[in-house]
C-alpha positions as CSV (number, residue, x, y, z in Angstrom):
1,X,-73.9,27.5,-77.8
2,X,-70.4,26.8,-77.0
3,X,-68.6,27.4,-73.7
4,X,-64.9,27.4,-72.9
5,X,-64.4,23.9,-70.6
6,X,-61.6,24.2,-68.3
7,X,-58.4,22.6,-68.3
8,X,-58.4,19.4,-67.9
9,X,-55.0,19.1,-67.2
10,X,-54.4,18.0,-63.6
11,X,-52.6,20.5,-61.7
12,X,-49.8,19.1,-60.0
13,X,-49.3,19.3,-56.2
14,X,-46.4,21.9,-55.3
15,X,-43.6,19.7,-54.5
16,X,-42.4,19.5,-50.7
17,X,-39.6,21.4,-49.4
18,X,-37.9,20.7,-46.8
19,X,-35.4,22.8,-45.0
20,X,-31.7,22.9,-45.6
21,X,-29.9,22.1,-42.7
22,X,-27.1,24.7,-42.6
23,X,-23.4,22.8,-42.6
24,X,-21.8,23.3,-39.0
25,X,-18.5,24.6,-38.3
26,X,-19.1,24.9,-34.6
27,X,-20.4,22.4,-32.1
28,X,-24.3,22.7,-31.1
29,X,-24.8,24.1,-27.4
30,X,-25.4,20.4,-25.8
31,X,-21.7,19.3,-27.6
32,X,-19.9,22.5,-25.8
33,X,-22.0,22.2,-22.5
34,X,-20.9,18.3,-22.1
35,X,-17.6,19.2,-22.9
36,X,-17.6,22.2,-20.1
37,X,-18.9,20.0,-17.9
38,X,-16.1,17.5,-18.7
39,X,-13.4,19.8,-18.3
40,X,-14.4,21.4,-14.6
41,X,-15.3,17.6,-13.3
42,X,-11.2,17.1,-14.9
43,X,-10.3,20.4,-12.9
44,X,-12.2,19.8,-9.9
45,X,-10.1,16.6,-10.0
46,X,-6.9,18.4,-10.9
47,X,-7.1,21.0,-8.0
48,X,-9.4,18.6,-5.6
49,X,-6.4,18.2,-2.5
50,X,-5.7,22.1,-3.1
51,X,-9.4,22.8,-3.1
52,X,-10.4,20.7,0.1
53,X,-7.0,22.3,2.4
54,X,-8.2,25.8,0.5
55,X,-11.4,27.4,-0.4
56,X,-13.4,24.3,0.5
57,X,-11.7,23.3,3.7
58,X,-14.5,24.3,5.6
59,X,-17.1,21.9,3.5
60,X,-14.5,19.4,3.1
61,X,-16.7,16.9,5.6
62,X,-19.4,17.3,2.8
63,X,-17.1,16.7,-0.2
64,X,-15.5,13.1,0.5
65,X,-14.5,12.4,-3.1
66,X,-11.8,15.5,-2.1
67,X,-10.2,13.2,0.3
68,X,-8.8,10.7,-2.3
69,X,-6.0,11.7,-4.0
70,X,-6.9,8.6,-6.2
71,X,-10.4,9.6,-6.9
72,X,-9.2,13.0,-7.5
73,X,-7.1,11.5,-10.3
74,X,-9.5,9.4,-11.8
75,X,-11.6,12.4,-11.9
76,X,-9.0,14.0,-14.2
77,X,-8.7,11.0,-16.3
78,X,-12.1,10.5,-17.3
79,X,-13.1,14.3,-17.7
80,X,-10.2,14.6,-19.6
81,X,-11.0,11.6,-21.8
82,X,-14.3,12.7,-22.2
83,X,-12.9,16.8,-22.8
84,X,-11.3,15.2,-26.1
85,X,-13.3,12.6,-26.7
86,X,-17.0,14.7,-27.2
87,X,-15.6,17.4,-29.2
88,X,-14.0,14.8,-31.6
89,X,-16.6,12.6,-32.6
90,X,-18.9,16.1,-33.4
91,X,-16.0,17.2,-35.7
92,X,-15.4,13.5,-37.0
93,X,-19.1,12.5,-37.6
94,X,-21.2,15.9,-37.2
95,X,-19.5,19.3,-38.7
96,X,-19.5,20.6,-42.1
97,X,-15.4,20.5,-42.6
98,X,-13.9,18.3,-45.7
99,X,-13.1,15.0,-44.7
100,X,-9.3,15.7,-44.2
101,X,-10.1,18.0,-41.8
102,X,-12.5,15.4,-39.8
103,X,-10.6,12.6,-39.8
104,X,-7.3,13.7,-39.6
105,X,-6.8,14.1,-36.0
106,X,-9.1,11.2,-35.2
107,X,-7.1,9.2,-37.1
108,X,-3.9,10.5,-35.9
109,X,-4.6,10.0,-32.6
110,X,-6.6,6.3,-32.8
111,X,-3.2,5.2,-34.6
112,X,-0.8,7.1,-32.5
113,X,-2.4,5.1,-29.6
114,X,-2.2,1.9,-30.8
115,X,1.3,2.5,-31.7
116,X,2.3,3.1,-28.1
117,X,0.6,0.7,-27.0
118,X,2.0,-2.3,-29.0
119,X,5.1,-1.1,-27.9
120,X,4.6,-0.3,-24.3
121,X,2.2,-1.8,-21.7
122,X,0.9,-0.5,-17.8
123,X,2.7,-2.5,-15.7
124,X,1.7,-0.8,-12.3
125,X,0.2,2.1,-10.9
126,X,1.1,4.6,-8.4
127,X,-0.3,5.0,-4.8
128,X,-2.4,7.5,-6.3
129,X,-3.8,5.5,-9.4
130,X,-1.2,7.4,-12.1
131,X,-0.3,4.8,-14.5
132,X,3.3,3.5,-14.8
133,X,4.1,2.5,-18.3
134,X,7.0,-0.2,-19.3
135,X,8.3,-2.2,-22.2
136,X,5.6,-4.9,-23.4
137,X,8.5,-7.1,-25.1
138,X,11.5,-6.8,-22.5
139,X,10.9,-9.5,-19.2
140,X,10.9,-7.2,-15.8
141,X,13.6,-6.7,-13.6
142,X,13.0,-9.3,-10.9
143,X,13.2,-11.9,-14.3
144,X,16.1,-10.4,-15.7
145,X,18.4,-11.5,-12.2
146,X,18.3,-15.0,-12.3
147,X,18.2,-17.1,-9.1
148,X,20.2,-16.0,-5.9
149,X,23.7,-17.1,-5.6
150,X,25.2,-17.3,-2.2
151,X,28.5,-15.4,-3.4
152,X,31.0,-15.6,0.0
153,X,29.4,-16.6,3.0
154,X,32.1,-17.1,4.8
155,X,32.1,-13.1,5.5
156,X,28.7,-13.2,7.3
157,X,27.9,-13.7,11.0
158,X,26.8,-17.3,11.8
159,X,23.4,-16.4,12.8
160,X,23.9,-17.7,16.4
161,X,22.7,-14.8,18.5
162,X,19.2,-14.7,19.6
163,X,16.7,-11.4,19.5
164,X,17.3,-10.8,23.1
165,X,21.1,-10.7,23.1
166,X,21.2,-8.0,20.4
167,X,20.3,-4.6,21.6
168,X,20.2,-3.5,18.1
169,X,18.0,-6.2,16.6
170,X,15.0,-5.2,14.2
171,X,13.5,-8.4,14.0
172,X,10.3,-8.4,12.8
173,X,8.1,-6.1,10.6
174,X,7.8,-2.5,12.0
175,X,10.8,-2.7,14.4
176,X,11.1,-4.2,18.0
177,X,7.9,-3.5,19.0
178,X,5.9,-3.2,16.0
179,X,4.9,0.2,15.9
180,X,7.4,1.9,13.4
181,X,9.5,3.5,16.1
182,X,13.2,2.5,17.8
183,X,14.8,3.9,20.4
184,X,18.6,4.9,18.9
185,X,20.2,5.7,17.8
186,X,21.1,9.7,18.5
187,X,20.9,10.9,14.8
188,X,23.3,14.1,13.9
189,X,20.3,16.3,12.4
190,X,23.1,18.0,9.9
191,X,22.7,16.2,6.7
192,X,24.6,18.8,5.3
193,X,28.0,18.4,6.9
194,X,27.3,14.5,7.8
195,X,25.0,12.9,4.8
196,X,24.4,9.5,4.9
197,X,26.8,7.3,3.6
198,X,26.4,4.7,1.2
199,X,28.1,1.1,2.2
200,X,26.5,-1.0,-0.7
201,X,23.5,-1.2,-2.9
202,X,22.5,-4.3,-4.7
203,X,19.7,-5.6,-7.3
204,X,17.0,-7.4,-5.3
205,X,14.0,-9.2,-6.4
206,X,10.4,-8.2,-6.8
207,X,8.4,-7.7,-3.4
208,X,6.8,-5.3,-0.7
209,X,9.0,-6.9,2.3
210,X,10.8,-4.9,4.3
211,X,14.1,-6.4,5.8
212,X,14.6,-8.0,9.6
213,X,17.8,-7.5,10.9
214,X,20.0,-9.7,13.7
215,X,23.7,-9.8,14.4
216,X,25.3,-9.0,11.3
217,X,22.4,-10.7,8.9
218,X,19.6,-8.8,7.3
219,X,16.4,-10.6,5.9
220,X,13.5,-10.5,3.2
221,X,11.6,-11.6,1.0
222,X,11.5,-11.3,-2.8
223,X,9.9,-12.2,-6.3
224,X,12.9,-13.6,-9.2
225,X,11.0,-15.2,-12.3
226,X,8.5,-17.8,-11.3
227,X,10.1,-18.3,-7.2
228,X,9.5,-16.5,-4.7
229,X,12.2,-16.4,-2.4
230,X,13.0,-16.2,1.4
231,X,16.5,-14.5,1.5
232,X,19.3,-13.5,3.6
233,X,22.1,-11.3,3.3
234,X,25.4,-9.6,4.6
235,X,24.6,-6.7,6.5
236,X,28.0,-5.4,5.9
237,X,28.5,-6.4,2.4
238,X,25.0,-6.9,0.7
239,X,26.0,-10.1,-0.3
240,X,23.6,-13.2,-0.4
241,X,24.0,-15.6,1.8
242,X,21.0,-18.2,1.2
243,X,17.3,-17.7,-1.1
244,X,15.5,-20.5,-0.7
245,X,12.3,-20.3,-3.0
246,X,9.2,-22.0,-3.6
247,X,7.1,-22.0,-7.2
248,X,4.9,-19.0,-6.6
249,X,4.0,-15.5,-8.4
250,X,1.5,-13.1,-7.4
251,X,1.3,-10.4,-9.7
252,X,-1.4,-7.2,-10.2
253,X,-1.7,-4.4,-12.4
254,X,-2.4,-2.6,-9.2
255,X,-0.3,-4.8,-6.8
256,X,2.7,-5.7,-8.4
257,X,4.9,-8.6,-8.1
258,X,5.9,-10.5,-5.2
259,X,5.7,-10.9,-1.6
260,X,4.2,-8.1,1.2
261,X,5.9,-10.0,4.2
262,X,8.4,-8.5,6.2
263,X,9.9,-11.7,8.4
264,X,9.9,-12.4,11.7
265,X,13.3,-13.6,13.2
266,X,12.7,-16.2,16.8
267,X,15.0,-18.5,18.2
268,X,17.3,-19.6,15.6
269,X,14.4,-19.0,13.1
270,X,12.9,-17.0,10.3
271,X,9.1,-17.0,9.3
272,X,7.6,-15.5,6.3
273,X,4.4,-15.5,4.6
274,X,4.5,-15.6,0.9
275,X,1.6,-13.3,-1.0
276,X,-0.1,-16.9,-2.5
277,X,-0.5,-18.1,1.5
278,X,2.6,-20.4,1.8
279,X,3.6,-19.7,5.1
280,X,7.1,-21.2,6.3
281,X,9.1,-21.7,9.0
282,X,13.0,-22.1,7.8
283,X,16.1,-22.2,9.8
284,X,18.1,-18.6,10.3
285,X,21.3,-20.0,9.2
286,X,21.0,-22.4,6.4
287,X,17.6,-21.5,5.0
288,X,16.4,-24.7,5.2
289,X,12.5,-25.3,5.3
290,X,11.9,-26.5,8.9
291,X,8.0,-26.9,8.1
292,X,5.6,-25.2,5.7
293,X,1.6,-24.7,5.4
294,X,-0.3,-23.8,2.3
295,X,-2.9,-21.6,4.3
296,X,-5.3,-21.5,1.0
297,X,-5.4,-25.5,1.3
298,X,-5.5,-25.7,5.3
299,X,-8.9,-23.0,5.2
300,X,-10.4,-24.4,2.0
301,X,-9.6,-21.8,-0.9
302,X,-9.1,-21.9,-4.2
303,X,-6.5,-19.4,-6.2
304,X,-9.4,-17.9,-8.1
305,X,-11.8,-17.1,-4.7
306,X,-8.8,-16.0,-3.1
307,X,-7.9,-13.6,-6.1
308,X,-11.5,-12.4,-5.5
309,X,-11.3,-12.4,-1.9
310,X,-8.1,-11.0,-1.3
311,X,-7.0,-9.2,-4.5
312,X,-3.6,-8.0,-3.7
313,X,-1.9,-10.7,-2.5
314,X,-1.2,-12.0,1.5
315,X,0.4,-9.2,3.3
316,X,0.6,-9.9,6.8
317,X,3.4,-10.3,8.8
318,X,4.3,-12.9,11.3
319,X,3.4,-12.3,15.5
320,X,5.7,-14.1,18.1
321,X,4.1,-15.0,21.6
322,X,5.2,-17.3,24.3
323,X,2.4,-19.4,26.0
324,X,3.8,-21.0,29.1
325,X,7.3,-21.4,27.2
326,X,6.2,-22.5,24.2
327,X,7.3,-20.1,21.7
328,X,3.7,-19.9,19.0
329,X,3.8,-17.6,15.6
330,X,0.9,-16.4,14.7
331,X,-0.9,-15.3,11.1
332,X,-4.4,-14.4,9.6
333,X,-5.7,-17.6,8.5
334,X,-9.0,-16.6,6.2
335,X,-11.1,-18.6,4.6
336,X,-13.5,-19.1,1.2
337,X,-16.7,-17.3,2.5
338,X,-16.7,-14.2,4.8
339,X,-20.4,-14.3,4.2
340,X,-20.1,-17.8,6.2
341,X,-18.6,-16.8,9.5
342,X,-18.4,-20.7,10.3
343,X,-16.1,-20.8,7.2
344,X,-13.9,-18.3,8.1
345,X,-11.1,-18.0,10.7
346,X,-9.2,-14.5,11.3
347,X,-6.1,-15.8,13.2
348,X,-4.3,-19.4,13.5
349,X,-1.2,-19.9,15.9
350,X,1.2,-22.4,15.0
351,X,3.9,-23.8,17.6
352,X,7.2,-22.3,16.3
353,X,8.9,-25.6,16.5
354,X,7.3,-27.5,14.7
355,X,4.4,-26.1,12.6
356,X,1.6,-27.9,15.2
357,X,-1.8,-25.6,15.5
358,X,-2.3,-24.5,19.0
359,X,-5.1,-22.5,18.2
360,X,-7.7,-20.8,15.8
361,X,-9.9,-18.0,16.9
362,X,-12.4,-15.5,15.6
363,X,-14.5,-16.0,12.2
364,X,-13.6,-13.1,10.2
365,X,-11.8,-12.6,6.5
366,X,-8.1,-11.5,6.4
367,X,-7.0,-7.6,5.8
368,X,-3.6,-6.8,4.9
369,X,-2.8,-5.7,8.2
370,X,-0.8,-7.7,11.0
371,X,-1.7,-9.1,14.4
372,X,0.0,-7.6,17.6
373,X,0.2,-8.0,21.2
374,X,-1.0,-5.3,23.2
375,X,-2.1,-5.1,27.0
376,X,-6.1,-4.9,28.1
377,X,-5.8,-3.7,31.8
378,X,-2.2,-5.3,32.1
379,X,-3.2,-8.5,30.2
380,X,-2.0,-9.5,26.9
381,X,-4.2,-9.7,24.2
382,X,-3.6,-10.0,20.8
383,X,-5.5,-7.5,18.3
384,X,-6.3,-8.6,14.8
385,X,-6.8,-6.1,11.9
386,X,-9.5,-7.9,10.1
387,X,-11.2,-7.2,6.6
388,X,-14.2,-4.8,8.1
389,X,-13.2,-5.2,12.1
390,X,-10.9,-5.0,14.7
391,X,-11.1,-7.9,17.6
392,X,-9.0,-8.7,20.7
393,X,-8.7,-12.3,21.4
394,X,-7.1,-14.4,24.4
395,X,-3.4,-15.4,23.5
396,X,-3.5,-18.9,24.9
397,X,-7.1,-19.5,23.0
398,X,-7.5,-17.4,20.6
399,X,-11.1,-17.1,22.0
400,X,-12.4,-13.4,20.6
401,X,-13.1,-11.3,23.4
402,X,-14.0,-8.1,21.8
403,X,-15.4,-6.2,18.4
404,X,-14.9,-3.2,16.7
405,X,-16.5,-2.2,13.1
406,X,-13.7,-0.8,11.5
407,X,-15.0,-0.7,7.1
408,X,-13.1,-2.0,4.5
409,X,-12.9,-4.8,1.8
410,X,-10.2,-7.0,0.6
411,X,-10.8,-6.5,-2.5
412,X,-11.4,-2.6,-2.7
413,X,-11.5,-0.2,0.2
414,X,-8.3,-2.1,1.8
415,X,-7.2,-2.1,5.7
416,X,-3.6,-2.0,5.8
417,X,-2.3,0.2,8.3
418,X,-1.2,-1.2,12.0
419,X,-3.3,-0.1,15.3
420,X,-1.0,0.9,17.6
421,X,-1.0,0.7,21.4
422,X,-1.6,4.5,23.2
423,X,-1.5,2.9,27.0
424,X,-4.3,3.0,29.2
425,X,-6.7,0.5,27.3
426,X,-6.6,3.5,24.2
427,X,-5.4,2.9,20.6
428,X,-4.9,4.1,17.6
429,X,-5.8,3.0,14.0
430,X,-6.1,4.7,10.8
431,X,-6.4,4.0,6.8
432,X,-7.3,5.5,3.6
433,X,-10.7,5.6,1.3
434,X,-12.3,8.5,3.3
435,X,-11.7,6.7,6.6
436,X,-8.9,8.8,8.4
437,X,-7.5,8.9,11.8
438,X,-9.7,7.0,15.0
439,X,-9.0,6.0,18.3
440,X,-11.1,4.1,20.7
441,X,-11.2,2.7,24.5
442,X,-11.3,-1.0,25.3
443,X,-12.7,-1.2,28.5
444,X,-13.3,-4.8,30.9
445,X,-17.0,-4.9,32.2
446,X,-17.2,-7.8,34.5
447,X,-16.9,-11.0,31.9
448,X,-16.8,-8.7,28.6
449,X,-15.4,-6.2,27.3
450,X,-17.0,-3.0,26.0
451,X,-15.4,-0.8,23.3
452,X,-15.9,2.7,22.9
453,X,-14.3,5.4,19.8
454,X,-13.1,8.3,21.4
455,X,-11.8,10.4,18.7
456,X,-12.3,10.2,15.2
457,X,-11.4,12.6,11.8
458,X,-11.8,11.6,8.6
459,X,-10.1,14.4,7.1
460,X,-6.7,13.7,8.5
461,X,-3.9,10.4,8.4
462,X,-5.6,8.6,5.4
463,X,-2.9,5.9,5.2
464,X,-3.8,4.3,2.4
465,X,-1.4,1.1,2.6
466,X,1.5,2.9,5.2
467,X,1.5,3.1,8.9
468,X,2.0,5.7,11.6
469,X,4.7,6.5,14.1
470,X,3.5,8.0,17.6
471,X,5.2,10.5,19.5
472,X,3.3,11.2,23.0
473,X,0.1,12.6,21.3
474,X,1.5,13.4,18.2
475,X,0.8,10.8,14.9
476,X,3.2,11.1,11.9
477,X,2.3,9.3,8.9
478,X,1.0,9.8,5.4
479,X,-2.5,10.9,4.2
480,X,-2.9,10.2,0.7
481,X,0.4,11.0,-0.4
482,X,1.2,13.9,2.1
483,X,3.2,13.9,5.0
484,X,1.2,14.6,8.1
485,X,1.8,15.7,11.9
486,X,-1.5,15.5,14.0
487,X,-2.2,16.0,17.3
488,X,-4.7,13.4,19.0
489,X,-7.9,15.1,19.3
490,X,-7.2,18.0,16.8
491,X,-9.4,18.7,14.0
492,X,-6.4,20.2,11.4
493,X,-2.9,18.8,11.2
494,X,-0.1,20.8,13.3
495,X,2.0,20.7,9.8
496,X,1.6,18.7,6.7
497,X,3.8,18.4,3.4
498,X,3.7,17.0,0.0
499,X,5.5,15.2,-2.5
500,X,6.3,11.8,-0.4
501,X,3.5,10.0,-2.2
502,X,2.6,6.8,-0.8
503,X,6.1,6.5,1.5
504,X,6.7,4.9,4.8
505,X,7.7,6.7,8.1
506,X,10.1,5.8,10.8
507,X,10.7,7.1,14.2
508,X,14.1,7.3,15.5
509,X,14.7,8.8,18.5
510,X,13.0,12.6,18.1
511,X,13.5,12.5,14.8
512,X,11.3,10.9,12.0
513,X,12.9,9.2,9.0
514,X,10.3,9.3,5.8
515,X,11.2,7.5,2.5
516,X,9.0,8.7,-0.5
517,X,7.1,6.7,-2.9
518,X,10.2,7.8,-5.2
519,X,13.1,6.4,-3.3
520,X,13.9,10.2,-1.5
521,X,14.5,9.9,2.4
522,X,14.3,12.6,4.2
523,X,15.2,13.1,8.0
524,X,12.4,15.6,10.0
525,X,12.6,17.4,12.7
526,X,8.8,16.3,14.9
527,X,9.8,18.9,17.6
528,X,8.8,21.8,15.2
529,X,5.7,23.7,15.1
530,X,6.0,23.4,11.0
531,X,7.9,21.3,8.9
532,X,11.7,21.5,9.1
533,X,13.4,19.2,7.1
534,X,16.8,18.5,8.3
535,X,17.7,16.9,4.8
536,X,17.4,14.7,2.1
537,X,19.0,12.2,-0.2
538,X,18.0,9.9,-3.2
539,X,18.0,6.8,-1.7
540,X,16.8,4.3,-4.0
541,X,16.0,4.5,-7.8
542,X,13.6,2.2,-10.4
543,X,12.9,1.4,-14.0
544,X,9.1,0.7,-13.2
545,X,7.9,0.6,-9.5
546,X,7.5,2.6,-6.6
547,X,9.1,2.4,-3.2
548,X,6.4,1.3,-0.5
549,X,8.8,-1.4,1.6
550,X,9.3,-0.3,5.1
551,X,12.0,0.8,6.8
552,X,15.0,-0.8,8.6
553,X,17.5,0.0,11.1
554,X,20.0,-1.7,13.0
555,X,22.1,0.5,15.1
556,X,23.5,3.4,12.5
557,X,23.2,0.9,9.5
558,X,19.6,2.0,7.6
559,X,18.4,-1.0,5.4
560,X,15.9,0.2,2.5
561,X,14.7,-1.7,-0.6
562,X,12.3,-1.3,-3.1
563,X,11.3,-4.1,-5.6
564,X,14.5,-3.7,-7.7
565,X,17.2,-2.9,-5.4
566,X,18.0,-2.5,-1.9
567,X,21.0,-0.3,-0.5
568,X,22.4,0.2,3.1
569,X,23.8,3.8,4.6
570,X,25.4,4.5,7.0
571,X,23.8,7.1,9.1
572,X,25.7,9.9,11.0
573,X,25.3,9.8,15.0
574,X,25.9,11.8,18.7
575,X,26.5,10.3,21.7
């Protein structure tokens, strides 16, 4: 009997399918949320000042990064960069569109970068971290003028008169006495009828100086090529009179070029500090060197630690004191180590003469901030504005007598601005990063001295690399790149205004002169409750670089500079 067998044929196993991913023509949910999030960290950037005086004014204490106008705009870079940048690589490498359409505008925008950037380069930045682009193949300005020629000197005053026989002398950085104010002259407040008038303006080089000022002769420093130049000109003419340089360039992307110093004019003298730490003594009318010191060599420190140490270049300004009649000049000395307090030294005094130390006290690394004299119970002492401190020190010593924590770092979070004297044993200090507005009591307890904050905002007077002017309780200066009027004590500015970026203030009189980072001086009233502006001018103008020198005056002649070119006006008056 037969059966039917089976098939023997193997069956064969149902092949695998697996599931079609559909093309995409829209980004998937975690491409759009990081984008999102990119855009509102861009926009909290974009609107962070407005936000923090606005809506959030009353978390603003909890909200620091809304402080910074810097921050703020390094918020809107990178969420911006990061808006474009996520939904391009899904539509370059992840959607369904032909390959004209994804790489396109990759393509287009990889090349159109590169193009722009062969051709130009970022040559600075502003106070508040915008870049400032310039040509990569042209030199700059300061090494397009050449060396300084002394054109007709002659014209100029013989530089014979001495600080004290000059009521009108500005002779050292910050005015007469160091606190951005003078006395007079009366200013006419109608800028409309009487605007300033312009004597002279005149290419200059490279250089954060401000100009000193005595009997007809105006000082500075500045940065042409590869010198870097102590200089003198007519006050009347803006002709050079003598540049005597040295072989030195300091240059940052975020510093610029040149020296910070702002002279000091004593005795028949001028002493600068160059931004490598060359600091020199030379004589007021010839511009001879009279005697130098390489401060970097004296304390021990190489170019590159001192790069990382101090990363924007020596900015202090000379001190004059008289110990016994002996005229010293004192400077921030440094060192290699502030890790190593036995290897550091915060302030040397030199005799004036003839470049002798008299003295070396405190252990503490350099800011860009200046020494000053100011009186503890009717003594002198001087105060030094140190990298991450504040110490008083005996002027015939320099034995430190006192501390104060005051945070920063010379190579990031910066201390530049001045403390100023209040009277009574009470200053005043401020800076930017978050830090704000301070003052604090220094008070003699038998052999020491105790030292107490009495005040402090962080919200207000951020002055990031400018200083203050005081007015009874009143503080004008610039937080962040706006124009401020704060009463001591007060929680909230009295007035503020925008658009000087990071500018410099003067007082003169009752009346407050304020050049903006842009080269426009104003003249402000500081006797009204809101911000009246008397008027305005474009003072100064630049291919590249901002306007942060400080101002000058010397009687009605105002003396302003950038690092391209300086200009003097004349400035209306009332008896």
């Amino acid at each position: 009997m037969s059966s039917q067998q089976p098939n023997s044929e193997p069956s064969q196993p149902a092949e695998e399918t697996r599931p079609q991913r559909e093309p995409r023509y829209l980004p998937p949910p975690r491409n759009l949320l990081a984008t999102i999030v990119a855009i509102v960290v861009a926009l909290i950037g974009f609107f962070g000042r407005t936000l923090g005086d606005g809506v959030l004014a009353d978390v603003y204490d909890v909200v620091p990064i809304l402080r910074d106008q810097a921050v703020c705009n390094l918020m809107v870079l990178i969420g911006g960069f990061f808006a474009i940048f996520i939904p391009l690589m899904w539509l370059t490498f992840g959607s369904a569109y032909s390959r004209i359409v994804r790489y396109t505008p990759i393509t287009v925008i990889v090349l159109g970068v590169v193009m722009f950037f062969v051709v130009f380069e970022i040559q600075g930045v502003s106070g508040n971290m915008i870049p400032r682009f310039g040509y990569r193949f042209g030199l700059a300005p300061d090494q397009r003028l050449g060396g300084l020629t002394a054109e007709d000197q002659e014209v100029a005053a013989d530089a014979t008169v001495k600080v004290a026989d000059d009521p009108k002398a500005f002779p050292q950085f910050l005015g007469p006495n160091r606190n951005s104010e003078v006395d007079g002259p009366k200013l006419n407040p109608d800028w409309q009828a009487n605007p300033p008038e312009e004597l002279w303006r005149v290419p200059i080089g490279a250089g954060w100086s401000g100009f000193a000022a005595l009997d007809g002769r105006i000082y500075t420093m500045e940065q042409r090529g590869d010198e870097e130049l102590v200089s003198c000109y007519d006050m009347e003419t803006g002709k050079p009179i003598w540049g005597t340089p040295i072989q030195a360039r300091h240059e940052t992307v975020m510093g610029y070029v040149g020296p910070r110093c702002t002279p000091l004019l004593l005795d028949g003298k001028v002493y600068a500090l160059g931004a490598t730490g060359v600091f020199r003594c030379l004589d007021q009318k010839s511009g001879e060197i009279v005697w130098q010191h390489d401060l970097l060599e004296m304390y021990g420190v190489s170019p590159d630690v001192e790069g990382g140490n101090i990363a924007w270049g020596r900015s202090q300004s000379p001190l004059a004191y008289e110990i016994d009649g002996r005229n010293v000049v004192i400077i921030p000395a440094g060192g290699p180590d502030a890790s190593k307090p036995e290897a550091m030294t915060s302030i040397v005094a030199f005799d004036a003469a003839t470049g002798e130390t008299v003295w070396e006290g405190g252990h503490h690394q350099v800011s860009y901030a200046s020494p000053l004299v100011a009186q503890i119970d009717g003594e002198d002492q001087i105060i030094s504005i140190n990298e991450a401190t504040i110490t008083g020190h005996e002027p015939t010593t320099g034995k430190e007598l006192w501390s104060l924590d005051w945070p920063g770092s010379s190579n990031g979070a910066a201390t530049c601005s001045q403390v100023h004297s209040l009277g009574d044993n009470k200053f005043f200090v401020s800076k930017g990063y978050t830090e704000g507005a301070q003052t604090f009591e220094v008070k003699k307890d038998g052999d020491k001295f105790d030292v107490e904050v009495t005040w402090q905002n962080q919200r207000v007077l951020k002055t990031k690399f400018t200083n203050v002017a005081i007015q009874g309780n009143d503080v004008f200066g610039i937080d962040d790149g706006i124009l401020e009027k704060v009463t001591i004590g007060e929680k909230r500015p009295a007035w503020r205004k925008r658009g000087f970026g990071h500018g410099q203030v003067l007082l003169v009189g009752d009346q407050l002169l304020v050049m903006g980072e842009e080269g426009n001086l104003a003249l402000v009233d500081t006797a009204a409750d809101k911000y009246t502006e008397l008027g305005r001018i474009k003072a100064l103008s630049s291919e590249v670089a901002p306007t942060w020198n400080p101002l000058c005056i010397y009687g009605d002649l105002l003396l302003v500079r950038n690092a391209e070119e300086a200009a003097c006006y004349r400035l209306a008056t009332q008896p």
